[in-house]
C-alpha positions as CSV (number, residue, x, y, z in Angstrom):
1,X,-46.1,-41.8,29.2
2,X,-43.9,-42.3,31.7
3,X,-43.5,-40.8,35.0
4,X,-41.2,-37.7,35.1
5,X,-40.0,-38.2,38.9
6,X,-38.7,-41.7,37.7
7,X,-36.2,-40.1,35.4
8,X,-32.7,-40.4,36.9
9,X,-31.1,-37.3,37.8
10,X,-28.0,-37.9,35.8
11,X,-30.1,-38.0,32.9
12,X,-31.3,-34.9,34.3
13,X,-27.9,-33.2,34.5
14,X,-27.1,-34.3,31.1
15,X,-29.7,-32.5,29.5
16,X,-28.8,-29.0,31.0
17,X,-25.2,-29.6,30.1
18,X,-25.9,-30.5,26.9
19,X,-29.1,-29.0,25.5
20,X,-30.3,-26.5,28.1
21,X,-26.6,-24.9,27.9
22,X,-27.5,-21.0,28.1
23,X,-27.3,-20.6,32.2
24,X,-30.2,-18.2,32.1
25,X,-32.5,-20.8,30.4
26,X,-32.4,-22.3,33.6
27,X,-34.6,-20.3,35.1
28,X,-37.9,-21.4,33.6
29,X,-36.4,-24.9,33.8
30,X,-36.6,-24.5,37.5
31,X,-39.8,-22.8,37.4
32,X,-41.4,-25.7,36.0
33,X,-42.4,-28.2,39.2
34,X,-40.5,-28.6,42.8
35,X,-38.7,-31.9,41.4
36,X,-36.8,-29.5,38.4
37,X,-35.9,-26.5,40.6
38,X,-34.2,-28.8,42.9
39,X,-32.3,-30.7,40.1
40,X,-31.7,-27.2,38.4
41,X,-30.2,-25.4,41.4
42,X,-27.8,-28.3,42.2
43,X,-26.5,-28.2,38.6
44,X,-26.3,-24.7,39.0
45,X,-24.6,-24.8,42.2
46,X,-22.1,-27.1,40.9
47,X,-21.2,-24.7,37.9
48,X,-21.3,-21.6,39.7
49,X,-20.1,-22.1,43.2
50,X,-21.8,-19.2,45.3
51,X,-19.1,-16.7,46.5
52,X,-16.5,-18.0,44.4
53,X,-14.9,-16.4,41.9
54,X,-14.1,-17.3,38.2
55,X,-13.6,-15.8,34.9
56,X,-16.0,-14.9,31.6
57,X,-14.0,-16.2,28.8
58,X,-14.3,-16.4,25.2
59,X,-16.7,-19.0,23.2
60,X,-15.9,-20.6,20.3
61,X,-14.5,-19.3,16.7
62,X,-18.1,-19.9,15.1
63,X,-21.5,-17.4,15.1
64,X,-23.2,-19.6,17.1
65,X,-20.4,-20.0,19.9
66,X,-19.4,-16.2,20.1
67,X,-20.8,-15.8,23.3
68,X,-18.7,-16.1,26.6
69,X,-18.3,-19.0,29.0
70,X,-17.9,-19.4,32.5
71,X,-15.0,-21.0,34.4
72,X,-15.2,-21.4,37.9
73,X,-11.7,-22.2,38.5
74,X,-9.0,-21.3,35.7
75,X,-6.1,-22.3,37.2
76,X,-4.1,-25.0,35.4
77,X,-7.2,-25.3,32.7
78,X,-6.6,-24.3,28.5
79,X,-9.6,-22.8,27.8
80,X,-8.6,-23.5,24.2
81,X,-10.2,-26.9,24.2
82,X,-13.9,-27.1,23.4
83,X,-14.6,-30.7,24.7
84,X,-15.8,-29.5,27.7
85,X,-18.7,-28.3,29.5
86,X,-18.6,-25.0,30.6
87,X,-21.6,-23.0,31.1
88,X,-22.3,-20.3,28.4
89,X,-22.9,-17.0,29.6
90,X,-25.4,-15.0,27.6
91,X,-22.8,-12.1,26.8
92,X,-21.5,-12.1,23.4
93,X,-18.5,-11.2,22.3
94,X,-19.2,-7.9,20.8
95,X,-20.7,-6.7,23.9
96,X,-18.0,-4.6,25.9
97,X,-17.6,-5.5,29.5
98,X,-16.3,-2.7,31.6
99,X,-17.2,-3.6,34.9
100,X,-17.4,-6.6,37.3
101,X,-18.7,-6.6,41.2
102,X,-20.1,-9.5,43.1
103,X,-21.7,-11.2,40.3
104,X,-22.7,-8.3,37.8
105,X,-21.6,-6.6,34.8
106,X,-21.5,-3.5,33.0
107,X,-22.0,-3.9,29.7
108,X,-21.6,-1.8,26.8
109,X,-23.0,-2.5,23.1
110,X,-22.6,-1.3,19.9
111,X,-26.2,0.5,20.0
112,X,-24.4,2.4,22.4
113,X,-26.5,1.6,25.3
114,X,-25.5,0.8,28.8
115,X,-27.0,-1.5,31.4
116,X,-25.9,-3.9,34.9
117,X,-26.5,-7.3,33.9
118,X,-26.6,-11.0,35.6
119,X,-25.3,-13.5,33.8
120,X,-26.9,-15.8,36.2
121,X,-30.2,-14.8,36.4
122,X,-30.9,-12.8,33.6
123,X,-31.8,-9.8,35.1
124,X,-30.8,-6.6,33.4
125,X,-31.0,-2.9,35.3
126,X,-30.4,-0.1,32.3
127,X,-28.1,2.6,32.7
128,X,-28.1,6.1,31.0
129,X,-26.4,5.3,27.2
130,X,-23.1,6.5,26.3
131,X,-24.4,9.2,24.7
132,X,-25.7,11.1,27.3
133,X,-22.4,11.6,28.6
134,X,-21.0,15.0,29.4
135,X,-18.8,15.3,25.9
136,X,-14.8,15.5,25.9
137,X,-13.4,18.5,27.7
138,X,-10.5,18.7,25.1
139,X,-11.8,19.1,21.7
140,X,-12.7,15.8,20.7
141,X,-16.1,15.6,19.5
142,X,-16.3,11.3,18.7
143,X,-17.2,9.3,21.0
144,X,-18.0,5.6,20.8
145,X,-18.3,2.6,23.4
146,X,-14.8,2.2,23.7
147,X,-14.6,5.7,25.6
148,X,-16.4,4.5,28.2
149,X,-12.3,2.8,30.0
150,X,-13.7,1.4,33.6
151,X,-16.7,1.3,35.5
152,X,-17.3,0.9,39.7
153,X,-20.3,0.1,41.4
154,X,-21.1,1.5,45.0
155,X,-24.1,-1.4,45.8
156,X,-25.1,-4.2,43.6
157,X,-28.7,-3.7,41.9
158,X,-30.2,-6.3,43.9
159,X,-29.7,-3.9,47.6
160,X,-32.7,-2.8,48.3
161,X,-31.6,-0.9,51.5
162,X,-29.7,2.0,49.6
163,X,-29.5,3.2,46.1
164,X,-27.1,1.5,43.6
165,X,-24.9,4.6,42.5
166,X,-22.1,4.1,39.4
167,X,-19.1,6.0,38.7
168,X,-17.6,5.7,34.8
169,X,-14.1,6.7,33.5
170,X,-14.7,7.8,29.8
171,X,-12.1,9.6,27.4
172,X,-8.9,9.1,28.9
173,X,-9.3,12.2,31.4
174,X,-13.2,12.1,32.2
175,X,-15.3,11.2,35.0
176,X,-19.4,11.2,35.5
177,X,-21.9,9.2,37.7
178,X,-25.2,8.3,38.2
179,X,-27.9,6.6,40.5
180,X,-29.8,3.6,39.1
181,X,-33.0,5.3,37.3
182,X,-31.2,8.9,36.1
183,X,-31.3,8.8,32.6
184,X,-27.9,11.2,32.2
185,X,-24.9,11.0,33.6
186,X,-23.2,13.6,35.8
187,X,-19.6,15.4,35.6
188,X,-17.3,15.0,37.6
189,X,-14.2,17.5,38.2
190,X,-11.2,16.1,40.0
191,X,-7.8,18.1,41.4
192,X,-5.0,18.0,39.0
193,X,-1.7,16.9,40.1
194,X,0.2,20.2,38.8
195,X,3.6,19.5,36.4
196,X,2.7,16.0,35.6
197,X,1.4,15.6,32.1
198,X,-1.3,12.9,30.8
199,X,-3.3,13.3,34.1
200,X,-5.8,11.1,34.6
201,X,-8.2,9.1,37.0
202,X,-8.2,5.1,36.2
203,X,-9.8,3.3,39.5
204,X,-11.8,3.5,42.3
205,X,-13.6,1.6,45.0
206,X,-16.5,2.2,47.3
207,X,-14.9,2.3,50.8
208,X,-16.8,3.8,54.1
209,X,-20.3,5.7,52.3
210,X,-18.3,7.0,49.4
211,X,-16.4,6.9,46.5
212,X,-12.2,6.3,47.0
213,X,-11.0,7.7,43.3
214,X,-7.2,7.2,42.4
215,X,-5.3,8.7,40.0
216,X,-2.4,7.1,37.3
217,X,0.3,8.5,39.6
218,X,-0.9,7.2,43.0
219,X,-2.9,10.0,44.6
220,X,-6.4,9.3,46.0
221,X,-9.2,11.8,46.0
222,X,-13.0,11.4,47.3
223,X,-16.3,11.8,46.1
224,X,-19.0,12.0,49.2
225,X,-22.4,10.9,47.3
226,X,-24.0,11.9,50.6
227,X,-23.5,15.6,50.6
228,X,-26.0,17.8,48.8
229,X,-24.1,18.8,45.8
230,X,-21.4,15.7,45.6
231,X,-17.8,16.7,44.6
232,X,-14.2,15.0,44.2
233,X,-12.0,15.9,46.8
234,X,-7.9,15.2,47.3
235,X,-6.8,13.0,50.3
236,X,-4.6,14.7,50.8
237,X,-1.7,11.7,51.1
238,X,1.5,11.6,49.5
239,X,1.3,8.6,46.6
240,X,3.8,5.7,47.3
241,X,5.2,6.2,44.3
242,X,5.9,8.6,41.5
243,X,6.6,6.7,38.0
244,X,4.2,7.7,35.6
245,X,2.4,5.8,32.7
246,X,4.4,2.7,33.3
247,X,1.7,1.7,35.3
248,X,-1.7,0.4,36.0
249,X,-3.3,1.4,39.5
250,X,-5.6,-0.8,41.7
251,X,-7.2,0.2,44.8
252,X,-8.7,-3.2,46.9
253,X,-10.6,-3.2,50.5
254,X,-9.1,-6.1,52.7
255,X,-10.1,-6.5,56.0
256,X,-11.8,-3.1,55.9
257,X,-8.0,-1.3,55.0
258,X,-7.6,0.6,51.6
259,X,-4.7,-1.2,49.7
260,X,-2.9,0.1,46.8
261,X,-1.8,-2.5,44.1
262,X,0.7,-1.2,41.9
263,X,1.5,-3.1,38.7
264,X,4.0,-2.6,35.6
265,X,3.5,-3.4,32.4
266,X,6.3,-3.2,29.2
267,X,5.6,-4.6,25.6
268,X,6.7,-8.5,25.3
269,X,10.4,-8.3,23.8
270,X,11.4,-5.2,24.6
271,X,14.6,-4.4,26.9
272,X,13.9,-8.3,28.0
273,X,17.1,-7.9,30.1
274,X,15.5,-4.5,31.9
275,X,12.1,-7.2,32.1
276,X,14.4,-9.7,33.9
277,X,16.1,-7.7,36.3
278,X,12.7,-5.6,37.1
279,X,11.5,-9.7,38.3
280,X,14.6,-10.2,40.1
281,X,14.2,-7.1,42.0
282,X,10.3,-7.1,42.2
283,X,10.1,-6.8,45.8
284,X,12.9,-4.2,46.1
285,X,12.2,-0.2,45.5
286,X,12.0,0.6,42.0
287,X,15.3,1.9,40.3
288,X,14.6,5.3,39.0
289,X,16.6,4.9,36.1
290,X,14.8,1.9,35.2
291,X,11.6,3.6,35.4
292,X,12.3,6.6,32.8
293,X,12.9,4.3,30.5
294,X,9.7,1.8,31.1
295,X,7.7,5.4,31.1
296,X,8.9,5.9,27.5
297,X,8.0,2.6,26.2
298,X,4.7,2.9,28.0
299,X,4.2,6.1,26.9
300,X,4.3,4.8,23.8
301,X,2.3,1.9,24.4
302,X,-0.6,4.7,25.5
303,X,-0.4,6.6,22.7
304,X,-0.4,4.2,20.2
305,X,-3.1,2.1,22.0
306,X,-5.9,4.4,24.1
307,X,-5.7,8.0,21.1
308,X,-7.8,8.3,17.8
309,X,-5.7,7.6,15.0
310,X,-5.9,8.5,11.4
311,X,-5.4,4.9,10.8
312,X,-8.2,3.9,13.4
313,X,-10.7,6.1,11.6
314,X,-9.9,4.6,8.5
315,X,-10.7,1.0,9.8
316,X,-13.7,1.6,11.6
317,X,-16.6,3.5,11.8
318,X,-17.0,5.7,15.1
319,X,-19.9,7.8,16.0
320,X,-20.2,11.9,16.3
321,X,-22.1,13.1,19.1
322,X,-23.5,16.7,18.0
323,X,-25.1,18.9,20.7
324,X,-24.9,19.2,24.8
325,X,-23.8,16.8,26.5
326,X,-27.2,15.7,27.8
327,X,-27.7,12.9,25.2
328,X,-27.6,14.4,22.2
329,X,-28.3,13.6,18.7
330,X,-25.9,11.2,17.3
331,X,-24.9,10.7,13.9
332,X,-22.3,8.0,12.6
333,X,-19.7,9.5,10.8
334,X,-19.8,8.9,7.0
335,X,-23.5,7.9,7.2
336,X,-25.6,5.2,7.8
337,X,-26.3,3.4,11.3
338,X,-24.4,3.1,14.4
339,X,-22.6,-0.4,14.1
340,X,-19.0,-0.5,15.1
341,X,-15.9,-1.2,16.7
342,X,-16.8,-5.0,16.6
343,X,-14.4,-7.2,18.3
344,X,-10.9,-8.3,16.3
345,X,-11.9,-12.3,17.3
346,X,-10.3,-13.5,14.1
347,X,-7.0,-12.6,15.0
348,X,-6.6,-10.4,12.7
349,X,-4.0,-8.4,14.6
350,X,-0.8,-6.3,12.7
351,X,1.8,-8.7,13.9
352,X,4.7,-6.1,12.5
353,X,3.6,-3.7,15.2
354,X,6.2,-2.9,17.7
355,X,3.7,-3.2,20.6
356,X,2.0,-6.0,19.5
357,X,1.6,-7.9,23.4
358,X,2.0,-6.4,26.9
359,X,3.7,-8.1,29.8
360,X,3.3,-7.4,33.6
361,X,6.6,-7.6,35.2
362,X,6.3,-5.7,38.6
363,X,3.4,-5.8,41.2
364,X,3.7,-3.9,44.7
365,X,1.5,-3.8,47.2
366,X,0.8,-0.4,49.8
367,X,-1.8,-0.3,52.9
368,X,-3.3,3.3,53.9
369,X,-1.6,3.2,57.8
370,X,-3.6,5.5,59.8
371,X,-2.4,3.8,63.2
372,X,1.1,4.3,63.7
373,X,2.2,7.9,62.9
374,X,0.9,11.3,63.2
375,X,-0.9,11.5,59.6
376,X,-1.9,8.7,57.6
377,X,0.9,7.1,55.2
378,X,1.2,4.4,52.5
379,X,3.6,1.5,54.0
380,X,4.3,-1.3,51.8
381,X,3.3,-4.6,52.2
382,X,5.0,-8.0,51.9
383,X,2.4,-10.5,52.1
384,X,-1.5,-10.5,52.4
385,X,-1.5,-12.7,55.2
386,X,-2.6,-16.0,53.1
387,X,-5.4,-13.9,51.2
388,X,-5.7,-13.3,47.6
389,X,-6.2,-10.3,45.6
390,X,-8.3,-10.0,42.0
391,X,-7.7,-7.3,39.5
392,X,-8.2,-6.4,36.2
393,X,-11.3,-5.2,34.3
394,X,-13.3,-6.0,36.8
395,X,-13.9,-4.1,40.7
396,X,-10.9,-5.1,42.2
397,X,-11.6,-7.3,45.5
398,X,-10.0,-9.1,47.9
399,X,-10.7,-12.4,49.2
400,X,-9.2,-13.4,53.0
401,X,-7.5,-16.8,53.7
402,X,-10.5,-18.6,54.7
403,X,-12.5,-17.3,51.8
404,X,-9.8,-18.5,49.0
405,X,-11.9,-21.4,48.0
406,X,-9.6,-23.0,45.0
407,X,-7.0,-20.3,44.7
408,X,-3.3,-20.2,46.5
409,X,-3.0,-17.7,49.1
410,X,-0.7,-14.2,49.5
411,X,-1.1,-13.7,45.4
412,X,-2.4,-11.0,43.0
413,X,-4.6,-12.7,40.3
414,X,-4.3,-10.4,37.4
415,X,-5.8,-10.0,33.8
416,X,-5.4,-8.4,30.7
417,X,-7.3,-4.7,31.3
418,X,-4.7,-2.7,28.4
419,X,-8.3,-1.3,27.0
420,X,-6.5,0.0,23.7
421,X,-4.7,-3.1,22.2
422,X,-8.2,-5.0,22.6
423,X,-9.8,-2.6,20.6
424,X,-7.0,-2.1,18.1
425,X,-5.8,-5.3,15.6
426,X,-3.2,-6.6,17.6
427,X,-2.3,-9.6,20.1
428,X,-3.6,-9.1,23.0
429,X,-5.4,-10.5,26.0
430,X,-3.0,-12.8,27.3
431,X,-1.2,-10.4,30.2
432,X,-2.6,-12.6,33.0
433,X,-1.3,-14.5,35.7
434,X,-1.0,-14.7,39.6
435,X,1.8,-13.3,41.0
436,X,3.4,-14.6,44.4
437,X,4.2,-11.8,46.7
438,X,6.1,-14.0,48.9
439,X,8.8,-15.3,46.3
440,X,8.3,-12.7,43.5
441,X,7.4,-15.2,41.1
442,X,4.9,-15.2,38.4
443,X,2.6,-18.1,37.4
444,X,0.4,-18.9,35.2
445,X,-3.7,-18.3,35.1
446,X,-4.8,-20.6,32.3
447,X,-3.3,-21.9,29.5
448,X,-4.4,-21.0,25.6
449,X,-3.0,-21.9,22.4
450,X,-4.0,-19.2,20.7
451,X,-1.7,-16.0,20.6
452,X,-4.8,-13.5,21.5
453,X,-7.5,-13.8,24.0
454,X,-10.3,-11.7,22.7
455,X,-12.7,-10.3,24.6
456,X,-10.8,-10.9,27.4
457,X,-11.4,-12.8,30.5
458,X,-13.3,-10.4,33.4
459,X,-12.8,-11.6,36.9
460,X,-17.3,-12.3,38.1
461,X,-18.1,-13.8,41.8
462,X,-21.7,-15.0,41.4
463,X,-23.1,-14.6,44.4
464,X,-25.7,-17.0,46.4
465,X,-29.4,-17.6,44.8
């Protein structure tokens, strides 16, 4: 037999490209002898850069291949073509991912439980499951995986110093946390912004020992884990801007500031001469005219995309929760298990519906000045002084100049995060892009030739190993 360490290591490498192709397999490659650790961790390193961040998207059209891929730098690729060799991530598509920091995700399944995983090692932390959280305030008694809208992480799992703590947006208007190891969540109550309807918190980020939580109009409350009975508190700062439901909310940490990233989003084809003067005037305020009539057609977007319908209930099956909200008993509705709200990956989307694809067609970016005046203030910001900016389903980040490895500078790199239309039978997906703050123009992530992108690509930065 002949001598392993005489094997070339391009024969090497073409093995785990082409038959060791799940990343986590890796591991017990490399645990094997010195000589296959090294060439493992070099393939590795060459697939996942450390500290540089790519995109989960889909797999292939088959069984087999429905798991998602890896792609460390999307720019300019079409991840439509399947000649290539991508590392597969062991997440398939039916697996929910409502969360991305530094490496991790959030998943949720269809079994309804909940848990921080590593693509790239493997390593899974469980998290209490849907079902032990606090039910709906407003009479809704279903709840299913899809509830559960975005995730945030204060840590990641693998901080030993300090306990990994994660806060969850569930049911439109709900909020609950929990440290690694609870087994149920806890409620959260926030302050409602008085005469403005559909309120509702939608992002938040952990900034200086505690949770910065922003609602879908702008305003910024906080949650101080540290105190001995933790509760959401407002700000107490005037949003930058008051233009409801036509928007998705961001808030980013660059350079230890708080930013705010406002982006607008309108059904493809409709008004297309309001979408094309909204990109000539990107960088200019927002014309208020202009804005009650986005808020209608997002308004309608919401409705039809992120409520139960009758339709909805006759397509799939979603689960009853009966009892407290400490976990209760749960029961599928009609009988039999708890197997659901599967991924639409056909394409199988109503292509008559009026909102059948969203388009982005503002961004805006505010810092949190606390230098200049009396009381802190949101001043708008025209460039992000060559850095880049990430947001979408995952924790939104921000990466400075010297840190941009393979991305163009003074941009927002944006994906598809409109929750409802990925769960519902319709196109969807494809909202991404990077937008340059410097020029107002928008340009494109990757390229695909098909007209739905499902599940959708997640923003992950696998970190050094």
């Amino acid at each position: 037999m002949a001598n392993w360490n005489e094997i070339p290591r391009d024969i090497w490498r073409l093995i785990l490209q082409k038959v060791i192709t799940v990343i986590i397999d890796h591991v017990p490659f490399c645990g094997v002898c010195r000589l296959w650790r090294s060439i493992g961790l070099e393939y590795r390193r060459s697939k996942f850069p450390a500290n540089v961040s790519g995109l989960t998207i889909p797999g292939g059209p088959t069984t087999a291949t429905r798991t998602r891929r890896f792609l460390a730098f999307p720019v300019g690729k079409d991840i439509s073509q399947l000649d290539h060799d991508w590392p597969v991530l062991s997440v398939p598509h039916e697996s929910l991912c409502r969360g991305s920091h530094r490496g991790w995700l959030v998943i949720m399944e269809k079994n309804m439980t909940m848990y921080i995983y590593n693509p790239i090692s493997g390593v899974r932390v469980r998290l209490p499951p849907v079902t032990a959280l606090p039910l709906l305030r407003l009479g809704k008694t279903r709840m299913s995986k899809w509830y559960v809208d975005k995730a945030i992480l204060s840590v990641t799992p693998a901080s030993c110093s300090v306990d990994c703590l994660v806060l969850v947006f569930y049911g439109c208007y709900e909020m609950a946390y929990c440290k690694v190891g609870d087994t149920v969540w806890t409620s959260l109550e926030g302050p409602k912004r008085v005469g403005y309807p559909d309120f509702r918190y939608i992002d938040a980020i952990f900034h200086k020992e505690a949770f910065y939580i922003m609602d879908h109009y702008g305003g910024i409350c906080i949650l101080d884990v540290n105190l001995p009975h933790p509760k959401v508190t407002e700000l107490g700062i005037s949003p930058p801007l008051l233009i409801p439901c036509v928007q998705k909310w961001y808030l980013v940490e660059f350079g230890g500031e708080l930013l705010q990233i406002w982006r607008a989003i309108v059904p493809v084809g409709y008004a297309e001469a309001d979408i094309n003067e909204g990109q000539h005037n990107a960088n200019e305020d927002y014309d208020n005219d202009q804005g009650e009539e986005e808020e209608d057609i997002n308004e309608g977007e919401q409705n039809y995309a992120n409520e139960d319908s009758d339709q909805e209930g006759e397509e799939e099956e979603e689960e009853e929760v009966n009892g407290g909200g400490g976990g209760g008993e749960v029961e599928a509705q009609g009988g039999g298990g708890v197997e659901f709200d599967e991924f639409d990956y056909e394409n199988n989307y109503v292509s008559s519906s009026r909102y059948s694809m969203n388009r982005t067609i503002h961004f805006k970016v505010f810092k949190l000045d606390v230098i200049s005046g009396l009381e802190p203030k949101w001043i708008d910001v025209k460039d992000l002084d060559g850095g880049g900016v990430f947001v979408g389903l995952n924790q939104s980040f921000a990466l400075s100049k010297s840190n941009l490895a393979g991305y163009k500078g003074d941009r927002i790199y944006y994906t598809d995060d409109i929750i409802g239309s990925h769960k519902l039978h319709i196109r969807s997906g494809n909202d991404i892009g990077a937008f340059n703050l410097l020029d107002s123009i928008y340009e494109p992530l990757f390229s695909t030739h098909s007209e739905s992108t499902k599940p959708p690509a997640v923003w992950i930065t696998p970190m050094q190993y």
